[in-house]
N, C-alpha and C positions, 0 to 999 in steps of 0.2 A: 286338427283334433279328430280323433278316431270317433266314428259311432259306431251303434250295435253292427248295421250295413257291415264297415269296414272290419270289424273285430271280427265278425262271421266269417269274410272271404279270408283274411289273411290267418284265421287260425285251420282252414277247413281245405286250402290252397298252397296257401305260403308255407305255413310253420311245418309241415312233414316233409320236405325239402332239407328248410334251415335248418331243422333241430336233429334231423337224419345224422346218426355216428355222433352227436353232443355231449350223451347222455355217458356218467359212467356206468350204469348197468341197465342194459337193454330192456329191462321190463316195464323203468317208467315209458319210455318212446312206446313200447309197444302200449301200453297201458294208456296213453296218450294217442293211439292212434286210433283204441277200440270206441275211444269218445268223439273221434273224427266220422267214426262211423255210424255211432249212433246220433249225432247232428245230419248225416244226410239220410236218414231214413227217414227222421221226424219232419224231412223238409218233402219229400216225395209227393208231389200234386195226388196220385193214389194207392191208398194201402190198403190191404185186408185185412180180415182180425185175424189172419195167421200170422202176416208180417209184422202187426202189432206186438202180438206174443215173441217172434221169433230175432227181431231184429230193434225192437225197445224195448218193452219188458224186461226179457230176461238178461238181455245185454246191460241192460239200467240197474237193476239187481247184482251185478258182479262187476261194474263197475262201480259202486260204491264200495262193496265190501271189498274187492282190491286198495280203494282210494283208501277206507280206512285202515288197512292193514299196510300199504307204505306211508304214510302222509301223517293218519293220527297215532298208531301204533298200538291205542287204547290206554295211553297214558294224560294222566288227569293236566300238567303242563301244556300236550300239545292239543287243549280243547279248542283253540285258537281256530284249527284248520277244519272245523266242524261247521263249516258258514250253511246258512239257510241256502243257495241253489244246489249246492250237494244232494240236501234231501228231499228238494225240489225234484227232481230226475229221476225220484222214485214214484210222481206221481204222472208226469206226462203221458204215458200211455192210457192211464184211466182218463186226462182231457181229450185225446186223440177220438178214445170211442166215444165220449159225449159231446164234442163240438165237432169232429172230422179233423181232416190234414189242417195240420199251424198255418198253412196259409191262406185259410178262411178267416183267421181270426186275429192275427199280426196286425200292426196301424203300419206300417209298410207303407200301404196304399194313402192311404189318408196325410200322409208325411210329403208322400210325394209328389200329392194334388197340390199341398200346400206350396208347396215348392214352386209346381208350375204357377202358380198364381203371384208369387210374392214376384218372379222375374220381370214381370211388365210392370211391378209397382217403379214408379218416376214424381209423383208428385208427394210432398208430403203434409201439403194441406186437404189434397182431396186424393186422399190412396182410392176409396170404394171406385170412383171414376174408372182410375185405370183398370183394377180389375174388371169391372162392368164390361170394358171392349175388349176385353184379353175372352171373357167368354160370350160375350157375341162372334167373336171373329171365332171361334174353338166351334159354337153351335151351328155358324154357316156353316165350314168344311166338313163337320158330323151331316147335317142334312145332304148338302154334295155328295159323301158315302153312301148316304142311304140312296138317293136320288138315281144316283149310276152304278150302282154297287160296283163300289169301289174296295176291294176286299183290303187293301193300305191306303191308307189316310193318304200317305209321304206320295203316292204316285201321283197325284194331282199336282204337285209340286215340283215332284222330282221324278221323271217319268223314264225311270230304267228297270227292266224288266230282268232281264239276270247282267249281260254282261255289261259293263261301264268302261266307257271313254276315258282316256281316250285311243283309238283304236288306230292304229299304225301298217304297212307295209314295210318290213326289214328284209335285209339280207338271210337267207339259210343257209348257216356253215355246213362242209361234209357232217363234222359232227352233230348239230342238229338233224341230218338229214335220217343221219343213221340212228337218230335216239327214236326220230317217228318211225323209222322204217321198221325197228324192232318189236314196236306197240302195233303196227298193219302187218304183224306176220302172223298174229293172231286171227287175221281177217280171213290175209290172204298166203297161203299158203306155195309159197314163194322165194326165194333166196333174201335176205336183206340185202347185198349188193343191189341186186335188181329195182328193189321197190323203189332205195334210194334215189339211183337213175332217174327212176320215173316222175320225181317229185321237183316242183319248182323249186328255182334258185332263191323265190323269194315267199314270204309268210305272211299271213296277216293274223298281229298279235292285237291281244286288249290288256288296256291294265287294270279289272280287275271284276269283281264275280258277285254274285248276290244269291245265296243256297234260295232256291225254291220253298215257298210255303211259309215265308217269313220266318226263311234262317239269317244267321250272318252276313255282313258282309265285308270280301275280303279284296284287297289289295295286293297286286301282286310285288316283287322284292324293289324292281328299277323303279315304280313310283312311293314307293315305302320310303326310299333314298332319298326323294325329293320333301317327301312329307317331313321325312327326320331333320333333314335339316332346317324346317319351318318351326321345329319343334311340337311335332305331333308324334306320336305313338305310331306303332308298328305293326301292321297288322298283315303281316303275309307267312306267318307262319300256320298248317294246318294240320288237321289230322283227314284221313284217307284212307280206304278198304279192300281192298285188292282178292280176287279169289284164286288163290295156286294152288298149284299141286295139280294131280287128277281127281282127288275128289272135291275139286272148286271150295277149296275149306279160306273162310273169309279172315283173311290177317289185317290185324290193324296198323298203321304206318305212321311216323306222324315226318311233318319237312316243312320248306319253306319254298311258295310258290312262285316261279319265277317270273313267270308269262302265262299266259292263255292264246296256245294258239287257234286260229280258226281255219280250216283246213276241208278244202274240198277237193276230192281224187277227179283225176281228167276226164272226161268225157267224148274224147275222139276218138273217130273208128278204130283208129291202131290200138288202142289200149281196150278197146272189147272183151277181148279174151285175157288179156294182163290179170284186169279187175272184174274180171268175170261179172259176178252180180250188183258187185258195189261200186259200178264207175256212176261217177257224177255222185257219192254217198257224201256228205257234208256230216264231218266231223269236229267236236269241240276238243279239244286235250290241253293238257295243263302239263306244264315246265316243271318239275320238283325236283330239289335235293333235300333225299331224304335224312334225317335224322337214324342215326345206329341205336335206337330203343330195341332191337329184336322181337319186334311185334308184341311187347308188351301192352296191357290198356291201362294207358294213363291216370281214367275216369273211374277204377277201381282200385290202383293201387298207384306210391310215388312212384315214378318212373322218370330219370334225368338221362341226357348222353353228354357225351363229352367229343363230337368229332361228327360231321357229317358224311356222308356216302355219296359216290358220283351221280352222276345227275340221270332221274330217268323220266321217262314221256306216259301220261296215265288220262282216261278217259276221266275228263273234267268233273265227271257225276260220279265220279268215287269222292270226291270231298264232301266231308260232312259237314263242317263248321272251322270257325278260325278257335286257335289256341293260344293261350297265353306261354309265358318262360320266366324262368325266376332263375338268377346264378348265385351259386351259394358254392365256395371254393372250387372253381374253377368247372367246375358242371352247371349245365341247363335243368333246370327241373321241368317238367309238362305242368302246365294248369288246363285240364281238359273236364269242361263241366256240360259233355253232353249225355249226362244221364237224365231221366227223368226229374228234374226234381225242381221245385220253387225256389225261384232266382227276386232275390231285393230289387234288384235291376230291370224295371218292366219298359215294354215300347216307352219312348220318349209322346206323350201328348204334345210337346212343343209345335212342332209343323210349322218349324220357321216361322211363327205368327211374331216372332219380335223383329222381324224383318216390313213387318204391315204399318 
């Protein structure tokens, strides 16, 4: 069964994807997409009263009078399509400036406490019980936080700081050798033949990654494989930032992560002068094959591919977050929601306490 939750992400994510080329006349799609864009600016954690004006208001203003100029027509028959959240939309911007951003004021939250609470209910003669110890055990580990500031709760628990286990030595084919050697010509200024040469025969990879500052976290593709066949979800596809060109102009990228490798340049006398200033420099980089989006940003507009690109080697801290994928005839759509903006989906409170 859908809730608000679900109807939110799959109309605001999915449906411009699906509905992309459905439509016999482009206006409704486009007419439908200018209301995709007025749901994420009303969700935006902060706005000003210009983006009030400029991005609800008046977009809320012309999207009704569109809505009723294809939908009601201003014929007394189709008063049918004249429903109360229609003319609801023309008043949201006046709640926005008297309560602030909707996500002060959503039960959201309240929905989802419930939630953690109802998971340890087990008895059904004495329910209060179990909740009583679901937030005793919730108010230790909050004191614990405070106690050690522990800026995530989960690390007391689960103590990985970015990259995650489990961490491996493999073999380095030439071709690996030469995807890094292409990413250190930017370092070192060099032949790639050469740098190749210089690099062991063997690697040491992780499978998988945790953004900084309580981003994502991401799995890379060879244990994805493993998860998928458990019947978990797939989380090695990302988006990533690259700066080219000469005037370092930042392209956005998105692919699927394949490995993370861990990589430290040599440090004996012979290689001094090879690596000039960066011998012994301990590097992270990340295995991707990119996705053919053409540097489009996903997170402002649909963006699908249909074919991935050969594989190339990218410093680890160009990933920004994991992305989603939807296939809709024979194309991938992006679901890429790193913009600003309030997500129904908050930290999980759980902290493994149904493990207690």
């Amino acid at each position: 069964m859908f809730t608000a939750e679900s109807y939110t992400f799959w109309f605001m994510y999915i449906a411009p994807h699906l509905l992309k080329g459905r439509f016999r006349h482009i206006k409704y799609y486009t007419h439908f997409e200018d209301l995709v864009n007025i749901m994420k600016a009303t969700l935006l954690f902060e706005i000003t009263h210009n983006k009030i004006i400029n991005k609800v208001e008046a977009p809320c203003r012309e999207w009704v009078a569109k809505y009723e100029e294809y939908y009601y027509q201003y014929e007394d028959f189709r008063l049918d399509f004249c429903v109360l959240p229609i003319h609801g939309l023309l008043h949201i911007a006046d709640d926005i400036r008297t309560l602030g951003p909707m996500s002060v004021t959503w039960t959201f939250y309240l929905e989802r406490y419930c939630g953690f609470l109802k998971r340890e209910l087990q008895s059904r003669s004495q329910p209060w019980r179990n909740i009583d110890i679901r937030l005793q055990h919730f108010a230790r580990l909050s004191q614990l936080q405070v106690l050690y500031d522990l800026k995530d709760l989960k690390l007391l628990l689960d103590p990985q700081s970015i990259l995650q286990c489990p961490k491996q030595v493999v073999p380095a084919s030439d071709t690996l050798r030469m995807l890094i050697a292409r990413y250190l010509h930017s370092m070192v200024p060099k032949p790639r033949q050469q740098i190749a040469a210089q690099l062991s025969d063997q690697v040491v990879t992780w499978a998988g990654v945790r953004v900084q500052d309580g981003g994502d976290r991401i799995r890379c593709a060879e244990d994805c494989s493993r998860l998928t066949r458990l019947n978990k979800r797939e989380g090695s596809y990302v988006r990533y930032e690259v700066a080219i060109g000469y005037d370092s102009r930042m392209t956005i990228y998105y692919g699927r992560l394949e490995t993370i490798i861990d990589l430290t340049l040599p440090e004996t006398p012979d290689n001094d002068i090879f690596w000039e200033d960066h011998q012994g420099c301990h590097v992270l980089l990340a295995l991707i094959t990119p996705c053919a989006t053409s540097g489009t940003d996903g997170a402002k507009e649909a963006v699908s591919f249909r074919q991935e690109q050969t594989k190339v080697v990218v410093d680890l801290r160009t990933i920004t977050n994991k992305i989603g994928r939807v296939e809709t005839r024979g194309r991938w759509g992006i679901i890429d929601r790193s913009t600003g903006m309030a997500r129904t989906v908050f930290v999980d409170l759980d902290v493994s306490l149904d493990k207690e």
